[in-house]
C-alpha positions in Angstrom: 15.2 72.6 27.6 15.2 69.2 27.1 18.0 68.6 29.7 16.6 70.9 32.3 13.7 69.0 32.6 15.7 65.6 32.7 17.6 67.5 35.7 14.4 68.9 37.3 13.1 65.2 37.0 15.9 63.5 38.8 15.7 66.2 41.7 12.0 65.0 41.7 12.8 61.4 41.6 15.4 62.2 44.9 13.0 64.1 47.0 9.8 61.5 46.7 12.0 58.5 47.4 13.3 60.3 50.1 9.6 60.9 51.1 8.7 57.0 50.6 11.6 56.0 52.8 10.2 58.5 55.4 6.9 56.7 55.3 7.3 53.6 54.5 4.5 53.4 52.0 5.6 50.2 49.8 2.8 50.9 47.2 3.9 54.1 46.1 7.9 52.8 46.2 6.8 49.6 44.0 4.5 51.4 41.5 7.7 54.1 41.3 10.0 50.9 40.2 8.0 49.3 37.9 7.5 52.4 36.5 11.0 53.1 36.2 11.7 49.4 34.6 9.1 50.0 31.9 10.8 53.3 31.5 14.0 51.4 30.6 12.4 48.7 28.6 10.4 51.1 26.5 13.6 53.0 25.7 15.7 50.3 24.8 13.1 48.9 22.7 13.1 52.1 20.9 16.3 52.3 20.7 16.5 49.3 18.5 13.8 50.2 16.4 15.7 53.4 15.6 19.1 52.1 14.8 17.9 48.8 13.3 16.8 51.5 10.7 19.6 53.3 10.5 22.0 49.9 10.3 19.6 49.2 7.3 20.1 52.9 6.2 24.1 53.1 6.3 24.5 49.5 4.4 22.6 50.9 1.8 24.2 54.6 1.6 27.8 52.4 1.0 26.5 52.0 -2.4 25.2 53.8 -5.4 22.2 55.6 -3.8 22.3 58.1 -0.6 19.5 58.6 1.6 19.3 61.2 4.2 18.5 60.5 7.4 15.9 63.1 9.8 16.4 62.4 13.4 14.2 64.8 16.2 13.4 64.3 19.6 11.2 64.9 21.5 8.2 64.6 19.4 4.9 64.5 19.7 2.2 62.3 17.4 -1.0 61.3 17.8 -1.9 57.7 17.7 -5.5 55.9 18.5 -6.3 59.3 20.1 -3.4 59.2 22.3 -0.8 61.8 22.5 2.7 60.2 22.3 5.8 61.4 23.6 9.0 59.9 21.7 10.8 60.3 18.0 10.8 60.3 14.5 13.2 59.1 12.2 12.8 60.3 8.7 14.5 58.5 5.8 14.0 60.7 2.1 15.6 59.5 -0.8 14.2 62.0 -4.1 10.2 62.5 -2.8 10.3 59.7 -1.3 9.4 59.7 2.8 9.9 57.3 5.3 8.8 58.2 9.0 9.3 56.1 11.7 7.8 57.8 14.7 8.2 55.4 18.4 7.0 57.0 21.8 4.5 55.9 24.6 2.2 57.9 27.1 3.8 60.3 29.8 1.3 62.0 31.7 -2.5 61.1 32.4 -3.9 63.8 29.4 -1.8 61.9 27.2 -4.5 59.2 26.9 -3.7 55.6 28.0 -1.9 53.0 25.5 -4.8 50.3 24.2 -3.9 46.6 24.3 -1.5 46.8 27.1 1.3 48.2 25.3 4.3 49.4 26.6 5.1 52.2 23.6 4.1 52.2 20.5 5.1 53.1 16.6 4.2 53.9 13.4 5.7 53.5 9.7 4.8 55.6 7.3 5.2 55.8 3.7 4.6 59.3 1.7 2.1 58.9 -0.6 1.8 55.4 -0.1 -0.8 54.9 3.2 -2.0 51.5 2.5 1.9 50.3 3.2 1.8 52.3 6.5 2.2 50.4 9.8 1.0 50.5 13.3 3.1 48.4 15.9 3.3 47.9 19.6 5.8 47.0 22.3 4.1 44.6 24.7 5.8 42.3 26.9 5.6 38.3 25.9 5.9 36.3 28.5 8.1 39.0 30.4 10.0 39.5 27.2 9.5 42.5 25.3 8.8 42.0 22.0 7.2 44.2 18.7 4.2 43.1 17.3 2.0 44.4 14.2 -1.4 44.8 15.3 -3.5 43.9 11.5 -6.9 45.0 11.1 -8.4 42.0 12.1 -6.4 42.4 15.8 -4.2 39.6 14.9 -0.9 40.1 16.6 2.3 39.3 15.2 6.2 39.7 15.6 7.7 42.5 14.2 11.7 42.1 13.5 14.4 43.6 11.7 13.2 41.3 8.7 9.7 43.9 8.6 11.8 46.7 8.7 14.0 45.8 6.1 10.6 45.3 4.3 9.8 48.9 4.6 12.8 50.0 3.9 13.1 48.0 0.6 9.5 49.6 -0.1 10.7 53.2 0.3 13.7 52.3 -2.4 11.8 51.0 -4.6 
């Protein structure tokens, strides 16, 4: 399903640019690239997210303990009463849980991403909510970095080192 609609997308794509050129409307041709750029920046930034945890995952399955790792897409989670579109990554190890979930905003009944943020993620630890984490993709001065968002709105950079945090959590 998930393919079709990639196909069916692209045939989209090809027709309306065609369209564009035919008119000449630069608005509609400019909004259409920077969505497509934002497209590739949220993806690659989720991207890293998910296989920074699973680099973290696979050093740590080379020694005495094994944890198992959940990977689905699509999925769909709600976040600040937005619907977003993206994965999960599940790490369990015993009872323990893990869930990394990543995504952003596709359509207009989505909801809209708060604090101009590209995508956004959540950590979150079974039984453990107080060590869960919220985090956003916004781009700093035209880079695009991670940042944890605290309660106080205080920004700051989220790297590998925070999710090797998590991860150490989730071991124990």
């Amino acid at each position: 399903m998930l393919k079709l609609m990639n196909e069916l997308e692209q045939v989209w794509a090809k027709q309306l640019e065609t369209k564009i050129a035919e008119s000449n409307n630069t608005d509609v041709a400019d909004y259409l690239n920077l969505r497509a750029a934002n497209d590739f920046v949220r993806t690659a930034s989720v991207k890293w997210l998910f296989d920074s945890m699973t680099e973290i995952v696979a050093f740590a399955n080379r020694g005495q303990i094994q944890i198992a790792l959940e990977n689905h897409s699509p999925h769909q989670f709600e976040l600040n009463k937005a619907n977003m579109v993206g994965a999960i990554l599940r790490l369990r190890f015993g009872v323990r849980c893990l869930s990394l979930e990543a995504g952003w905003t596709r359509t207009p009944s989505d909801g809209f991403m708060r604090g101009g943020a590209l995508a956004a993620a959540r950590l979150a630890h079974f039984g453990m909510k107080k060590h869960d984490e919220e985090i956003i993709l916004l781009r700093d001065e035209d880079f695009p970095n991670w940042f944890s968002v605290g309660i106080d709105g205080k920004r700051e950079v989220f790297n590998s080192m925070n999710l090797r945090k998590h991860f150490e959590l989730f071991v124990g």
